[in-house]
N, C-alpha and C positions, 0 to 999 in steps of 0.2 A: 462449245469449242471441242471441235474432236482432240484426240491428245496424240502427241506424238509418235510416231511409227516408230518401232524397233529399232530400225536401221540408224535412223536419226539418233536416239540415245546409242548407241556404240559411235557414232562420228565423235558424237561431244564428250563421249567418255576417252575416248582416245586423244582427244587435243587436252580434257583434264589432266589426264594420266603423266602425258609428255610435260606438262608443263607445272606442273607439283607433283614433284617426285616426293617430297618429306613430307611427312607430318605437320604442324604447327605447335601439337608439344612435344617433337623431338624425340618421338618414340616412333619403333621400328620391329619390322621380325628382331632383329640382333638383341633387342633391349629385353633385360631379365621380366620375368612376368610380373615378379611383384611390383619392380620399381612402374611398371606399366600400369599395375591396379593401383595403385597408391597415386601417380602422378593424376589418373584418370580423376577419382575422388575430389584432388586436388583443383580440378579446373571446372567444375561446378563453378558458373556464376563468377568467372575470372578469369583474367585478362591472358592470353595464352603466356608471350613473356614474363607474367610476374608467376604462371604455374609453375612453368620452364625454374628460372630462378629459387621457388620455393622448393621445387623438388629434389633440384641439386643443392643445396643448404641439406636438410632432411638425409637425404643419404650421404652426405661428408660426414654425419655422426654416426648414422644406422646403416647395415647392412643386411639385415634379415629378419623376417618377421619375428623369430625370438627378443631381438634388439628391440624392437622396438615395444614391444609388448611390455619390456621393461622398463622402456623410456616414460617419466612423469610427463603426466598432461599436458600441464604446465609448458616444461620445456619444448614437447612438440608442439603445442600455442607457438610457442616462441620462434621455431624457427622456420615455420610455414606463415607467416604474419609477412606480408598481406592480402593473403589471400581471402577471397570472401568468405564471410562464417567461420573462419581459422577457430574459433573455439568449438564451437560444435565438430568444424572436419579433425579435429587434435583429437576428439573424444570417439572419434569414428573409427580414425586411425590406426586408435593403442586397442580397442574392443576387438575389432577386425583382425589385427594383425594375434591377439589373440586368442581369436576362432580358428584362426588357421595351426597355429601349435595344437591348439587342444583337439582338433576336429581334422585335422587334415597334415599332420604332421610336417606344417610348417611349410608345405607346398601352395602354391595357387589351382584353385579345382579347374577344370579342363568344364565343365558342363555350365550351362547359364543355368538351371535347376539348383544348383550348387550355387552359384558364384552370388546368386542374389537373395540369398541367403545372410549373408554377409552383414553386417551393418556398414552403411553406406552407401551401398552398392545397390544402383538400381539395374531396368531393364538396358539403357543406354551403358553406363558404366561396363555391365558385362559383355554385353555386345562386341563391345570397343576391344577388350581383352582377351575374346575367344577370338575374333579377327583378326587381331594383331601380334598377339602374343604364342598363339599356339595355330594359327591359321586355321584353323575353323570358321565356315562359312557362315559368316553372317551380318549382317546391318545394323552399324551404331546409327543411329537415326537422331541429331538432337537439334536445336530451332535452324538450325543453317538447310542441312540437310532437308529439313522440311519442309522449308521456304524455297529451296533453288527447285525443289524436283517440282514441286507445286508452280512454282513461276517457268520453268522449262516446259512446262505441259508433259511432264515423264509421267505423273500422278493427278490424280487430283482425290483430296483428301481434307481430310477436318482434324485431326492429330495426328499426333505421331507416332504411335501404335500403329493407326491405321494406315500413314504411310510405311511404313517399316513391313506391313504385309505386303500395300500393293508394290512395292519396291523388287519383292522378291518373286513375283509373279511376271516383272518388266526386265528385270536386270539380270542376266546368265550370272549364273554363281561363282566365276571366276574375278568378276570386277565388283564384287562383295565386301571382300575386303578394304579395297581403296576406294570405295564409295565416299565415307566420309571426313578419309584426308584430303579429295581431291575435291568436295564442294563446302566444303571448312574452311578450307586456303578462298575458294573462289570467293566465298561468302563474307568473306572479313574482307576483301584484296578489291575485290573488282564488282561481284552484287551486294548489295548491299542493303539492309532493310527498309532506306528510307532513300530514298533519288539514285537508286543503281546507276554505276558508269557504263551505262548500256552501249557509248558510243567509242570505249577502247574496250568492247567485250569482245573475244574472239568468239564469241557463240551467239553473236548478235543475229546474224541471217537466218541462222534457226529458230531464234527464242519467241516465242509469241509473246511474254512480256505479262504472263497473265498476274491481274491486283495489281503492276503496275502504274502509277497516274502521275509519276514523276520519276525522270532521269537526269541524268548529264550525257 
């Protein structure tokens, strides 16, 4: 199956765009970078609402990487709970946010070379942060993202790595950024991994539907 023309992915990035404008974890250009790497960490393997939630607990006590680097384990266990792995991300967290005093004087690094460096922090993670946080062009690519471009025929691909190149070979670098809030929202809302609502999809007369073998 040949794969979609250009023109076609800017149709469907423009009904995305218009139609999730937000995030699903509530981060934005306006949001501080840390609270953006920290929330990111966070929603590993979790429900966006209860990120959402954890993140804002989490900063009603802390306000800067210093803070929290002082903050006991334990406690941030405590007030990121229940997020998935909450003990392991509490140990990520307090390491992290003390590479950043020691090593970066308490800033978030601007470079993915940097940022995945990190403990916690992988290639998705940063991605997410150089795009969001300091608009730097680039592609958080994570199972959503990889599945809608794969099932829209924008890519066709075997990871996510390797979507995250062909990505940037198909997608002008302007709609870079909002790539993965706008097939995140779609991928939770309306496709869906397992019987996609293909039939209140506004991108139905385009979608070939590929791996497909059940909708509504």
């Amino acid at each position: 199956m040949a794969l979609a023309k250009k023109e076609t992915i800017l149709k469907e990035l423009a009904l995305l765009e218009k139609r999730y404008p937000r995030h699903p974890l509530k981060i934005g250009a306006r949001t501080p970078p840390f609270r953006t790497l920290v929330s990111t960490i966070l929603s590993a393997r979790t429900k966006d609402p209860v990120t959402v939630e954890a993140t804002a607990r989490l900063f009603d006590r802390i306000h800067s990487p210093r803070e929290l680097a002082a903050t006991p384990e334990v406690e941030i266990a405590h007030l990121v709970f229940p997020v998935g792995f909450y003990k392991t991300k509490a140990k990520h967290l307090r390491e992290m946010a003390r590479e950043l005093v020691e090593r970066f004087a308490g800033e978030v690094p601007r470079t993915l070379e940097e940022l995945i460096t990190l403990p916690g922090v992988g290639r998705k993670t940063a991605n997410l942060v150089l795009s969001t946080a300091f608009a730097t062009p680039a592609i958080c690519v994570d199972t959503h993202v990889h599945r809608l471009s794969n099932r829209l025929g924008w890519v066709r691909s075997r990871n996510v790595r390797e979507t995250e190149e062909k990505l940037m070979k198909r997608v002008p670098k302007e709609h870079w950024a909002g790539l993965n809030r706008v097939l995140v929202n779609h991928g939770q809302q309306v496709c869906l991994p397992v019987s996609p609502r293909c039939s209140e999809c506004f991108l139905e007369k385009w979608c070939p539907r590929v791996g497909v073998k059940h909708s509504r």
